[in-house]
C-alpha positions as CSV (number, residue, x, y, z in Angstrom):
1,X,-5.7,18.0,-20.5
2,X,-2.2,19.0,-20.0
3,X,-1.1,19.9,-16.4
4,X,2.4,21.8,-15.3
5,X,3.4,21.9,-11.6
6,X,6.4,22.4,-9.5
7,X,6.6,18.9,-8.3
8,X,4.6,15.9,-9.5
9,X,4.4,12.8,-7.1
10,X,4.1,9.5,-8.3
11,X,1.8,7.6,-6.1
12,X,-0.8,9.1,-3.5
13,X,-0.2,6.7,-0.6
14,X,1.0,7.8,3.1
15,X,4.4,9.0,2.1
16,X,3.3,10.7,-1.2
17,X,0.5,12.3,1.2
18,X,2.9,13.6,3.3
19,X,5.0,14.4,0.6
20,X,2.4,16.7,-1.3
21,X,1.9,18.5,2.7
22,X,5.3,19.6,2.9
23,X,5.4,20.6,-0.7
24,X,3.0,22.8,-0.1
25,X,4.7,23.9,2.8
26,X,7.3,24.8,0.6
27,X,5.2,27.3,-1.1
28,X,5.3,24.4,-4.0
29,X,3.1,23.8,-6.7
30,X,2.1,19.8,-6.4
31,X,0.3,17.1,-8.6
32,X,-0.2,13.9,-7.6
33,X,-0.6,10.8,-9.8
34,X,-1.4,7.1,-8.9
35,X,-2.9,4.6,-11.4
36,X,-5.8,3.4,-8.0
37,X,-9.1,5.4,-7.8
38,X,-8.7,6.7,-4.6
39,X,-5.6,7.9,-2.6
40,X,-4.1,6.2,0.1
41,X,-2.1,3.4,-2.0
42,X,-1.4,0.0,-0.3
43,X,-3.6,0.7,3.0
44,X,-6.8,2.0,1.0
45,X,-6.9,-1.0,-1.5
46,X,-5.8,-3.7,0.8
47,X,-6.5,-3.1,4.3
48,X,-8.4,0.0,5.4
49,X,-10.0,-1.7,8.2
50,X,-7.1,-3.0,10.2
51,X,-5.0,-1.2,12.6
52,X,-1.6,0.2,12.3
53,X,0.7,0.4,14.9
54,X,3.7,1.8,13.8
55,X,2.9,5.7,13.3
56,X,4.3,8.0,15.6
57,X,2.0,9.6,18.2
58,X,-0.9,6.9,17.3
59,X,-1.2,3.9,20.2
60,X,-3.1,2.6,17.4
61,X,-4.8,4.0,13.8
62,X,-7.1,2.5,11.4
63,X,-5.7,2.3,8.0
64,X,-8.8,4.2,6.7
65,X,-8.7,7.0,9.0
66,X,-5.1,7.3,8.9
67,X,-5.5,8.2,4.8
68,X,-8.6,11.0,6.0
69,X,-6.1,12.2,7.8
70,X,-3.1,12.6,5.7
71,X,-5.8,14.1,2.9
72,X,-6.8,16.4,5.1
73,X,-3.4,17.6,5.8
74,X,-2.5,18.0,1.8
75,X,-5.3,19.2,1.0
76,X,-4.3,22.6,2.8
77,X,-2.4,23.4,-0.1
78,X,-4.8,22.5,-2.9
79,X,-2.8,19.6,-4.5
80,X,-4.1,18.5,-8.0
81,X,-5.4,14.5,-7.6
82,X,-4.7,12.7,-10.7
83,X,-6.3,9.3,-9.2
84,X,-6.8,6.2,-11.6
85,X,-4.5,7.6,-14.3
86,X,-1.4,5.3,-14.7
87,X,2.2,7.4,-15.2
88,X,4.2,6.0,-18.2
89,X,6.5,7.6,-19.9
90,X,9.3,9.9,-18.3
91,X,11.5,12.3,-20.7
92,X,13.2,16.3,-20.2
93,X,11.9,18.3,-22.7
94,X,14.0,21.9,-22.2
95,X,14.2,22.7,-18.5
96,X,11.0,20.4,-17.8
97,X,10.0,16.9,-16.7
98,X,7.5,15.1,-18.9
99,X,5.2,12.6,-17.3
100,X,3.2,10.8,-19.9
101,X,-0.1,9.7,-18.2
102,X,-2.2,6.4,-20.2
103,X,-4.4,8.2,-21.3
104,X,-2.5,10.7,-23.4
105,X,-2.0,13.6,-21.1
106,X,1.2,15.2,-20.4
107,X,1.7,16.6,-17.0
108,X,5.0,19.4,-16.9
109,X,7.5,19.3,-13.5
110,X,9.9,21.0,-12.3
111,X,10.8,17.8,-10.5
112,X,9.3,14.4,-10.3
113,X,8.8,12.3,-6.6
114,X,8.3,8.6,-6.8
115,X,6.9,7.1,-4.0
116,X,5.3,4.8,-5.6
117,X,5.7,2.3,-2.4
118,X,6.2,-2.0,-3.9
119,X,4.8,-0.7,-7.2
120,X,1.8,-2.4,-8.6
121,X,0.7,-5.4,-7.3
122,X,-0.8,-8.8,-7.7
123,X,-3.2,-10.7,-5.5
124,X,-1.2,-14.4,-5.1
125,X,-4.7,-17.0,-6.2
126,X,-6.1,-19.6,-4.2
127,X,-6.0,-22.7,-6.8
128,X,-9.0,-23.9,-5.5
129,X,-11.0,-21.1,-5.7
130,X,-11.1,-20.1,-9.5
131,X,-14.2,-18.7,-10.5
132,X,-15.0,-17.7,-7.1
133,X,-13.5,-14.3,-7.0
134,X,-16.9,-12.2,-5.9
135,X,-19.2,-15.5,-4.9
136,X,-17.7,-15.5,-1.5
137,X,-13.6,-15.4,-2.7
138,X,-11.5,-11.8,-2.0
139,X,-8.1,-10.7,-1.4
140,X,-9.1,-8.0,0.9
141,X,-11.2,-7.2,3.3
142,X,-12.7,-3.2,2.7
143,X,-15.2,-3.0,4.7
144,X,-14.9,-5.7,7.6
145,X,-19.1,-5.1,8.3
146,X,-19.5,-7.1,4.8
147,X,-18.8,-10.1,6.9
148,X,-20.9,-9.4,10.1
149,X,-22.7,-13.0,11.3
150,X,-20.4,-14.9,8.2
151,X,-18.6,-18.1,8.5
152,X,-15.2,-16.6,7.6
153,X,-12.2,-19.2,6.4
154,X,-8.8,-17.0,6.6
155,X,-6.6,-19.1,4.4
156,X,-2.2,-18.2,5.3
157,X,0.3,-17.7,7.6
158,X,1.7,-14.4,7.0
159,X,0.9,-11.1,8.9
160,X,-2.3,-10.1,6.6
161,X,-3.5,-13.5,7.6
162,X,-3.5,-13.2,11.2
163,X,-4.6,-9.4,11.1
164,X,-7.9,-10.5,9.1
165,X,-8.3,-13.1,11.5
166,X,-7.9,-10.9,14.8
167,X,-10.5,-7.9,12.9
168,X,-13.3,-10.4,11.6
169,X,-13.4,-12.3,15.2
170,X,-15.5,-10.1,16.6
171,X,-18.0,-9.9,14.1
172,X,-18.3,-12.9,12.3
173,X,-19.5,-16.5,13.1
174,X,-17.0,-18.2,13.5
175,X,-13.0,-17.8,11.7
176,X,-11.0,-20.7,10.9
177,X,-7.1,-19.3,9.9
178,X,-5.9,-22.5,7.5
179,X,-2.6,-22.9,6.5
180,X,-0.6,-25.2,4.4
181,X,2.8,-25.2,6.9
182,X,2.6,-25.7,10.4
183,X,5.3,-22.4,11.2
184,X,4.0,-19.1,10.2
185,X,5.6,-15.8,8.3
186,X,3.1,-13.6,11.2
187,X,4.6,-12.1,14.0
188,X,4.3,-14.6,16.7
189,X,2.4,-11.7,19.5
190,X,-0.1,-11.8,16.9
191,X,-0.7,-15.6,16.2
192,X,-0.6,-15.2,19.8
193,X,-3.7,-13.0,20.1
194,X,-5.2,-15.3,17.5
195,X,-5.0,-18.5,19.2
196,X,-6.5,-16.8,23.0
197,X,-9.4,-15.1,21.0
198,X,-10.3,-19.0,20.4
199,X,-9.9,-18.9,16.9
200,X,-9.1,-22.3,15.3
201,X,-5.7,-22.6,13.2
202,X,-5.4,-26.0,11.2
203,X,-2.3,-26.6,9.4
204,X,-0.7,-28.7,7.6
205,X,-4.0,-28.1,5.3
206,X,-4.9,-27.1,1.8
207,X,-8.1,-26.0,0.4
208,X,-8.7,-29.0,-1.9
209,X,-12.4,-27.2,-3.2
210,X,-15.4,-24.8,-2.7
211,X,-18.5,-24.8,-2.9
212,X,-22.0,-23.8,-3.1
213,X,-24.7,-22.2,-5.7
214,X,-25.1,-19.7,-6.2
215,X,-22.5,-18.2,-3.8
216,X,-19.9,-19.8,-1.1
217,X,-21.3,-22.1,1.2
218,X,-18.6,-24.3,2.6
219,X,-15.1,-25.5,2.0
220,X,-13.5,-28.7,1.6
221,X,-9.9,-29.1,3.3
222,X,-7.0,-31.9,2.9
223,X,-5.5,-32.5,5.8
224,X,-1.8,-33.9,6.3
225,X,-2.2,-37.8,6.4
226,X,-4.8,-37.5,3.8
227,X,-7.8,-36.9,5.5
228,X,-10.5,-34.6,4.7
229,X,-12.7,-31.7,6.8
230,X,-15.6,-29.7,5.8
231,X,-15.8,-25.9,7.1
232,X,-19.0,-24.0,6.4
233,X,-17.8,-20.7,5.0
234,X,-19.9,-17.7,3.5
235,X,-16.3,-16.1,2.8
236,X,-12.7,-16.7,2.0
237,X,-10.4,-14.4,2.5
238,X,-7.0,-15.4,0.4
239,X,-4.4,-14.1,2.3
240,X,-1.8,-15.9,0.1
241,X,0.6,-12.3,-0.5
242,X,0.9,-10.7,-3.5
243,X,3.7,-9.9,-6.4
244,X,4.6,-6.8,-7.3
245,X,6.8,-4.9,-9.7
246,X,7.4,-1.3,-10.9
247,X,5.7,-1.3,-13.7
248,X,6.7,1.7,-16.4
249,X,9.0,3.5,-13.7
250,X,11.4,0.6,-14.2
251,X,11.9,2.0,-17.9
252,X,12.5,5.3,-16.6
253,X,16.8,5.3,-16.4
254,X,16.9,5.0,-12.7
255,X,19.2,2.5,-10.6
256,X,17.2,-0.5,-9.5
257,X,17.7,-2.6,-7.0
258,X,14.9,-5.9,-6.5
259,X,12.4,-3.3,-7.4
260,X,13.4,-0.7,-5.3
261,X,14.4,2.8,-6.8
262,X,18.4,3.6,-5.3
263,X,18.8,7.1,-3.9
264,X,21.5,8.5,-1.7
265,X,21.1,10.6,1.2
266,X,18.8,13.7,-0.2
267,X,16.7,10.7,-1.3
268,X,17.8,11.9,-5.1
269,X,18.5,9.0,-7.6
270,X,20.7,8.7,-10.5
271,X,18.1,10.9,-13.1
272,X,18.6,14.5,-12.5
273,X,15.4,16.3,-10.9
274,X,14.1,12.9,-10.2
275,X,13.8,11.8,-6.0
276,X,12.5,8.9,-4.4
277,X,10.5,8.1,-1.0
278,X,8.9,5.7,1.0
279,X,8.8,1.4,0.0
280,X,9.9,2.4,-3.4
281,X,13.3,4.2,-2.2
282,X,16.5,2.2,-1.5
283,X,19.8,2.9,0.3
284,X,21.8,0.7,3.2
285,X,20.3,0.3,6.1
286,X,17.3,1.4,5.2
287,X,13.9,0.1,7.3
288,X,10.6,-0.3,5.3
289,X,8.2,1.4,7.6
290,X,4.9,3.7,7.2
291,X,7.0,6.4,9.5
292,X,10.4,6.1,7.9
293,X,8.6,7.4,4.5
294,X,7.6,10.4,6.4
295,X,10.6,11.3,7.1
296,X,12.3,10.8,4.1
297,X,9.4,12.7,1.9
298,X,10.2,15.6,3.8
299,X,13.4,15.0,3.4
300,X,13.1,15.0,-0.7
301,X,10.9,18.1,-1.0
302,X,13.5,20.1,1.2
303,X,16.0,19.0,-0.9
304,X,14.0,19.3,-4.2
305,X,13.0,23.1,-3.2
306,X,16.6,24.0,-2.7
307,X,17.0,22.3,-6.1
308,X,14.4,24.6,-7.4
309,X,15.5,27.6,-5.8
310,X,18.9,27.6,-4.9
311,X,18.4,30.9,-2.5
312,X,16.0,29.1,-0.3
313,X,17.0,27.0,2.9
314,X,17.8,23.7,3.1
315,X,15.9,23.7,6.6
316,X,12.6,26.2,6.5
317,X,11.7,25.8,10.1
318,X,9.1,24.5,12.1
319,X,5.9,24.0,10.7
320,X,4.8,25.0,14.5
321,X,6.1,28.3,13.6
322,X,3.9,28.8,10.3
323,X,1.1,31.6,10.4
C-alpha cells in the first residue's frame, strides 16, 4: 500500500529516531523506512547488550535501552514504521519524492532524510568456521544471557572484540580474546580492562579448526612458531568487522564520498529536497559519533521544514517550552 508523508526517513537507527522526534516536533508528517526488522539500526542488530559511552547526559547506556528510549520519544508523534522493507528506487514525480520500497510500494514525500548510518553491512567470516554459523559460530552477541556458564572464544582485535570480551566475563566460563597480530585496533583503556578482569589474550594465533557434533565443543588454534592449543569453547564470537556499502541510495544522484553521502551545512546534499544525517552524512571535519547525529538530524528537519514552509522559523524554540 501506497503511503504519502511530509518527510520520509531512510533508516530507523539513533539519528533517524531522533530525527522522526523533531519532525514531529515540527508539526511534520514522518515515515520511516529501514530494510532490518526492528528499529534501532547498527546498535539493535549488532550490539544491544553492550554499553555506550558517548551520549550526552548518560555515564553509561545500554545499546538496547538507549533504542526504547529514542522509540519512545518518536513515538509521541505517531511516526509510520516501515521496518524490513528495503528503499530502492528514488525519482520526483510533480512536486513529490518517490521512494520505491522492494516490495512494490511507493511511499510520497515532501522531502526524503537519509540517515541510513554505514549502509548495509556484512559480517567479515571466520575461515575456519564455515558451516558453523548457528552450531556455536555468531557475529553478534543479542542477548549476552545466551552465553551464561559457556566457554566463550572472542576471536579479534578491534573495539567489538574487546567490548564482547569485557560483557561476557562476568557470565560465562571462561573467555579467551584470540587474535592474529600481537597490536590491536581497540582502544587501549579497554584492552586494559580486559587484561585486569583476567581474561586471557593469545596472539599471534589463528583459528586453524572447530569442532564438535552436534554443536561447538572446542577450538583448535595455531600458534606463531607452529605450535598448536586446544580451547574448549561452546561459542565463538567472530569479531572480525564487517563491510558495508550503500546499497540502492548510491544510485540515487547524490555526491559520494567512500560511502558517505556529501552535504553542506543544512545537512542538504546535491538532490533537491533530499538531506542527509548521522554515519551516512559527510562534510570536513566531520566526527562519526552517536551524539553528533543528533545534532545534525535536528539540524536537517529544521532546515527541511523551512524548506517546506518558507513562513516558518529556521529556529522553533525550545522543546522545554512546548505545551
Amino acid at each position: 500500500m501506497d503511503l504519502e508523508v511530509d518527510l520520509l526517513i531512510v533508516g530507523a537507527g539513533p539519528t533517524g529516531l531522533f530525527a522522526a522526534y523533531y519532525a514531529g516536533f515540527r508539526d511534520l508528517s514522518v515515515a520511516l523506512v529501514d530494510a532490518l526488522p526492528e528499529a534501532g539500526g547498527q546498535i539493535t542488530a549488532m550490539y544491544p547488550e553492550k554499553m555506550i559511552f558517548d551520549v550526552a547526559g548518560f555515564p553509561a547506556v545500554r545499546g538496547r535501552e538507549l533504542v526504547d528510549g529514542l522509540v519512545r520519544q518518536a513515538d509521541q508523534w505517531k511516526p509510520a514504521y516501515l521496518l524490513g522493507r528495503q528503499a530502492r528506487t528514488l525519482s520526483t514525480v510533480d512536486d513529490r519524492l518517490h521512494v520505491g520500497l522492494a516490495d512494490g510500494a511507493v511511499v510520497k514525500a515532501r522531502a526524503v532524510l537519509i540517515t541510513a548510518g554505514m549502509g548495509e553491512f556484512t559480517p567479515r567470516p571466520l575461515p575456519a568456521g564455515d558451516g558453523w554459523l548457528g552450531r556455536g559460530v555468531v557475529h553478534f552477541v543479542p542477548a549476552l544471557a545466551a552465553h551464561t556458564g559457556q566457554h566463550v572464544v572472542v576471536v579479534g582485535g578491534g573495539d567489538s572484540a574487546f567490548d564482547w570480551a569485557l560483557a561476557l566475563a562476568p557470565i560465562a566460563a571462561s573467555v579467551t580474546v584470540v587474535h592474529r597480530r600481537a597490536t590491536f585496533r581497540a582502544h587501549p583503556p579497554t584492552v586494559r580492562q580486559v587484561r585486569d578482569l583476567g581474561v586471557p589474550i593469545i596472539t599471534d594465533a589463528e583459528v586453524l579448526e572447530l569442532r564438535g557434533d552436534p554443536e561447538l565443543a572446542e577450538v583448535e588454534l595455531g600458534l606463531k612458531g607452529g605450535g598448536r592449543k586446544v580451547l574448549p569453547a561452546q561459542a565463538v564470537v567472530a569479531a572480525l568487522g564487517f563491510t558495508a556499502d550503500l546499497g540502492p541510495i548510491e544510485s540515487w544522484g547524490l555526491e559520494l564520498d567512500h560511502r558517505a553521502v556529501l552535504v553542506d551545512t543544512t545537512m542538504r546534499t546535491a538532490r533537491d529536497r533530499v538531506y542527509a544525517a548521522g554515519d551516512v552524512a559527510q562534510y570536513p571535519g566531520k566526527v562519526k559519533l552517536i551524539a553528533t547525529g543528533f545534532g545534525e538530524a535536528a539540524t536537517a528537519v529544521n532546515n527541511i521544514a523551512v524548506l517546506l514552509d518558507p513562513g516558518a522559523h529556521l529556529f522553533p524554540g525550545h522543546s522545554s517550552n512546548a505545551g
